[in-house]
Wavefront OBJ file of the C-alpha trace (Angstrom):
o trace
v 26.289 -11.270 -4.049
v 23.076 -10.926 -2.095
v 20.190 -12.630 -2.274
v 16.249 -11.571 -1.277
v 12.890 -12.801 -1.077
v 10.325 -9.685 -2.416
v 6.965 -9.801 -1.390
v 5.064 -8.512 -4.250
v 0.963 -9.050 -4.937
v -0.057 -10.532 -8.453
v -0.638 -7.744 -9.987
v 2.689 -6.155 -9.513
v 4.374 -9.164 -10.249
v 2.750 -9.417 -13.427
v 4.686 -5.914 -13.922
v 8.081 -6.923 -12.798
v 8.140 -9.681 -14.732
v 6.708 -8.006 -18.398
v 8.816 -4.835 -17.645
v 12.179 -5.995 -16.281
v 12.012 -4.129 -13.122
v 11.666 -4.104 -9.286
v 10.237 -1.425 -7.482
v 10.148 -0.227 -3.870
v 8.222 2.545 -2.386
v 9.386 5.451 -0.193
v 8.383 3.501 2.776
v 11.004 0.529 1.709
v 14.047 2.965 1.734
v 16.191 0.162 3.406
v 16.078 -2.886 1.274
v 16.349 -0.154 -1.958
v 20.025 0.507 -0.431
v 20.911 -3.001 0.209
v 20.138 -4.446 -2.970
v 22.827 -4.077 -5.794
v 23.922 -4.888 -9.355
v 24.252 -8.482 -9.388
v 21.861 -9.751 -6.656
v 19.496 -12.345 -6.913
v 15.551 -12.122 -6.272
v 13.103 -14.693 -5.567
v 9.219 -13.367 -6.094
v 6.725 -14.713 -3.447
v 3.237 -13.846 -4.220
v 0.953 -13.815 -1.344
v -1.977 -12.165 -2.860
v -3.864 -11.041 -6.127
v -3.315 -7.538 -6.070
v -1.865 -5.208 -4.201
v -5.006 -3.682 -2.161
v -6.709 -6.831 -2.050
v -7.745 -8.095 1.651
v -7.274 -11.506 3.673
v -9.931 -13.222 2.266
v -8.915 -16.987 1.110
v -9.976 -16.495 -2.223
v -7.541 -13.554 -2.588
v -4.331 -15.446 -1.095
v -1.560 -17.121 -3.690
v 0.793 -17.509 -1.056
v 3.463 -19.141 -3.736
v 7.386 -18.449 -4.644
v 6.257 -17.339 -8.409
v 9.691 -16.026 -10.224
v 13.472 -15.347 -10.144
v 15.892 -12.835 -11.148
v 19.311 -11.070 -11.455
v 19.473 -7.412 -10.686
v 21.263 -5.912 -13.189
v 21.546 -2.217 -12.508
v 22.265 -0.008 -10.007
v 18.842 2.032 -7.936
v 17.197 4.967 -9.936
v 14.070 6.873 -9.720
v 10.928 6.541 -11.825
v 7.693 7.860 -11.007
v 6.360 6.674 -14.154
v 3.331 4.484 -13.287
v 3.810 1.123 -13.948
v 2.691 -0.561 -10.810
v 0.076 -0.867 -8.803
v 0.438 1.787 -6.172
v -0.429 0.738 -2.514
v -2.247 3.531 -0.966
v -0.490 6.806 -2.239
v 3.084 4.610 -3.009
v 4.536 4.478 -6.442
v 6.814 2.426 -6.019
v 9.888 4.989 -7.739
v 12.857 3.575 -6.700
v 13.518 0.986 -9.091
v 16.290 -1.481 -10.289
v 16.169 -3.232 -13.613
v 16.147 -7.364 -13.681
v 16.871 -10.179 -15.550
v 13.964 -12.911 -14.856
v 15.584 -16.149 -15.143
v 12.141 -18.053 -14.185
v 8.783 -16.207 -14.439
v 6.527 -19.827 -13.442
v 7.963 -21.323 -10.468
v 4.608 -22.100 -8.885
v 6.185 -23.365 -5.880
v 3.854 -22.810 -2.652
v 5.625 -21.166 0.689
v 3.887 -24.056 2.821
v 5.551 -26.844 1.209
v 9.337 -25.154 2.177
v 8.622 -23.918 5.353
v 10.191 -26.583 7.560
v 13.222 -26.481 4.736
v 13.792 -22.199 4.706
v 16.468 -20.946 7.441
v 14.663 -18.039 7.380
v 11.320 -19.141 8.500
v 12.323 -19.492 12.121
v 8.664 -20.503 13.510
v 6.563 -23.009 11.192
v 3.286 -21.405 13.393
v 4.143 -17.547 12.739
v 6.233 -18.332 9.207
v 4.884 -15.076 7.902
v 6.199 -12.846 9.925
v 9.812 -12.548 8.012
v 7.460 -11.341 5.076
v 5.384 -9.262 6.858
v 8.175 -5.782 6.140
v 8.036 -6.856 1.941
v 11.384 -8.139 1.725
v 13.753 -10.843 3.346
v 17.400 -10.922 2.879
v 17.897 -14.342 2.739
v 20.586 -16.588 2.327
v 22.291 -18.676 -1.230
v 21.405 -21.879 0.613
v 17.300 -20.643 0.666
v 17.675 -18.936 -2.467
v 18.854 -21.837 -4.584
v 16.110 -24.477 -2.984
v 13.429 -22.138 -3.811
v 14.835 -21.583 -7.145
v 15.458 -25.072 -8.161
v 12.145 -26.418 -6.389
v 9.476 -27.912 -9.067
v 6.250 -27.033 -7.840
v 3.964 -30.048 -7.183
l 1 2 3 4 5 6 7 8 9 10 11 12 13 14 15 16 17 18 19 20 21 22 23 24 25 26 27 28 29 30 31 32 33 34 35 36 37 38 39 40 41 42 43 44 45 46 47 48 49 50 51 52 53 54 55 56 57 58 59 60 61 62 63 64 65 66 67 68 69 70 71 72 73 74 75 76 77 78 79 80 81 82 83 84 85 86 87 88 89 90 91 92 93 94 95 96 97 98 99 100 101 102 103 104 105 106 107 108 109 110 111 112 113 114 115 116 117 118 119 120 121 122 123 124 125 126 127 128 129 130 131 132 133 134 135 136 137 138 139 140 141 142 143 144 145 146 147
């Protein structure tokens, strides 16, 4: 089992979470062949939608959701999220949310993640959409109550 950190926008989260599905774009080949049946995913939310720009009143910067993957990668052009630029987002898994209101913000783990490397720079492992992180990360994010 593998586990991940997605870095999805409000908006699409919103999506994942009503429709049971992740989705990558072409641009994202590389985490869409390392994921598999059976992996865990941990939402983090750094923004309202999926266009929207740096401004502070557009940031969310919170761990927002969990879930199981539970099938394999297929195609689906079908237009359920928000595209970024001319992306789609087609190549899809379903999911199993096991927590769609985690609420737990990125700056209160980031001396505790193994991932975050640099406290200063922490969002640089996010800045590529995806993190392959370890069970140890996973599960503290996952079991965190938000404050």
């Amino acid at each position: 089992m593998n586990y991940f950190i997605l870095c999805y926008s409000k908006d699409n989260f919103d999506v994942a979470m009503k429709e049971g599905l992740i989705g990558f774009p072409e641009s994202d080949k590389k985490v869409a062949t390392l994921i598999k049946k059976g992996d865990r995913v941990i939402f983090y939310v750094g923004k309202e939608t999926v266009n929207s720009g740096p401004a502070p009143k557009d940031k969310i910067q919170k761990f927002l959701g969990s879930a199981e993957v539970v099938s394999e990668n297929f195609y689906d052009n079908r237009l359920y999220f928000k595209p970024r630029g001319d992306e789609i987002f087609a190549s899809r898994f379903k999911i199993k949310v096991f927590n769609k209101s985690l609420r737990v913000p990125i700056k209160d783990m980031l001396s505790k993640l193994k991932f975050i490397t640099n406290t200063l720079y922490w969002a640089l492992p996010l800045r590529n959409g995806w993190v392959q992180s370890s069970e140890k990360d996973w599960e503290l994010i996952h079991n965190t109550k938000a404050n």
